[in-house]
KOLMAR-449584 format. One record per residue (C-alpha): x, y, z. Coordinates in steps of 0.05 Angstrom, whole numbers, plus 5000, padded with zeros to 4 digits. Example, Ala and Ser with C-alpha at 12.3 -4.5 7.8 and 13.67 -1.06 7.14 Angstrom:
# residues 2
px / py / pz
5246 / 4910 / 5156 .
5273 / 4979 / 5143 .
//
This chain:
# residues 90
px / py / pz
4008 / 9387 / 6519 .
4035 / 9324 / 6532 .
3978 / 9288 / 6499 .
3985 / 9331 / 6434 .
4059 / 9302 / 6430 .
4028 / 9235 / 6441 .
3974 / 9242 / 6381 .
4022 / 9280 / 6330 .
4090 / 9268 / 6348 .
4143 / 9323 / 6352 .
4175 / 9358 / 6284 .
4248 / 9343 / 6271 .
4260 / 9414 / 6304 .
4230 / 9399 / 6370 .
4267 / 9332 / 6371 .
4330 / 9369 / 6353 .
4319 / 9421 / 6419 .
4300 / 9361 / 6462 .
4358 / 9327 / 6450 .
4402 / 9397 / 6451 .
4426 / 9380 / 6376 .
4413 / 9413 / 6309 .
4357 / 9385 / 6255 .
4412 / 9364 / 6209 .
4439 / 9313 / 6268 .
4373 / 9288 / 6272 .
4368 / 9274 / 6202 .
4437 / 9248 / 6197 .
4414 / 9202 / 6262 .
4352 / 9187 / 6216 .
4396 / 9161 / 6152 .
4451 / 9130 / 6194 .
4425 / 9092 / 6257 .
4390 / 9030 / 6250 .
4355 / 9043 / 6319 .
4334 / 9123 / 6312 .
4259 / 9126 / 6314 .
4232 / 9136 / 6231 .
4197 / 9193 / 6215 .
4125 / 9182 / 6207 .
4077 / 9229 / 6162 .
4020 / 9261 / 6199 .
3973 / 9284 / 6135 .
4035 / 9328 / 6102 .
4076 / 9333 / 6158 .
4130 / 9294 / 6181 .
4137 / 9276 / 6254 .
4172 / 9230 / 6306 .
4136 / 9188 / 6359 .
4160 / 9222 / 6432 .
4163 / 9156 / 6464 .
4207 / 9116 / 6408 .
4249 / 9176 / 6420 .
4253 / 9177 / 6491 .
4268 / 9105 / 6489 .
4325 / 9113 / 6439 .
4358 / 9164 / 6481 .
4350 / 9117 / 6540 .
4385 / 9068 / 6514 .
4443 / 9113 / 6493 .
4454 / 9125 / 6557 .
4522 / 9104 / 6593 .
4544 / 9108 / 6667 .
4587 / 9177 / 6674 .
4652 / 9161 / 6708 .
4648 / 9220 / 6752 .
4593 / 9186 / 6787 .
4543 / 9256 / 6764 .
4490 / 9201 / 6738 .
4485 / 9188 / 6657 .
4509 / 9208 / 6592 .
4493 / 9191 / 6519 .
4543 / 9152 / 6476 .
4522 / 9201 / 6423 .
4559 / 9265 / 6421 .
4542 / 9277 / 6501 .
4471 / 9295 / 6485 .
4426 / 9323 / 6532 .
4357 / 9299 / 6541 .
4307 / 9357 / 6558 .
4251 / 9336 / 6614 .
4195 / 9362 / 6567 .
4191 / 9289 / 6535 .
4165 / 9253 / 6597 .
4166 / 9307 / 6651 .
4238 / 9265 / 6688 .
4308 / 9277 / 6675 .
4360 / 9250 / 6643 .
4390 / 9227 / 6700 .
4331 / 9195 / 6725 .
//
């Protein structure tokens, strides 16, 4: 599975339940941050590159003052471990 998401990308929807958002934030991300990873077409599909991502979110992240590890700048989003098989808090 992993390697599919590596050929193809993931859909605006799966990016949206990775990151525990809707698919309008992600296309609001898309039109308003300089830094979100660009949609890329895969013949007529549109699709985002699961490491650009994953590196986006990382750098999102801040310490949390409660000493519990990290949390995004953005809205407190919530990375799901299906990108790269780790945490968030990794």
């Amino acid at each position: 599975m992993t390697h599919v998401l590596k050929v193809f990308g993931v859909t605006v929807a799966e990016a949206a339940r990775l990151l525990g958002v809707s698919p309008s934030h992600i296309y609001r991300l898309i039109a308003s941050d300089p830094t979100f990873p660009k949609l890329r077409k895969v013949g007529r599909a549109s699709r985002l590159d699961p490491q650009e991502l994953r590196e986006w979110y990382d750098a999102q992240l801040v310490p949390w003052h409660s000493g519990h590890g990290k949390r995004s700048r953005t809205s407190g989003l919530v990375f799901r471990s299906e990108i790269s098989g780790s945490s968030a808090s990794d």
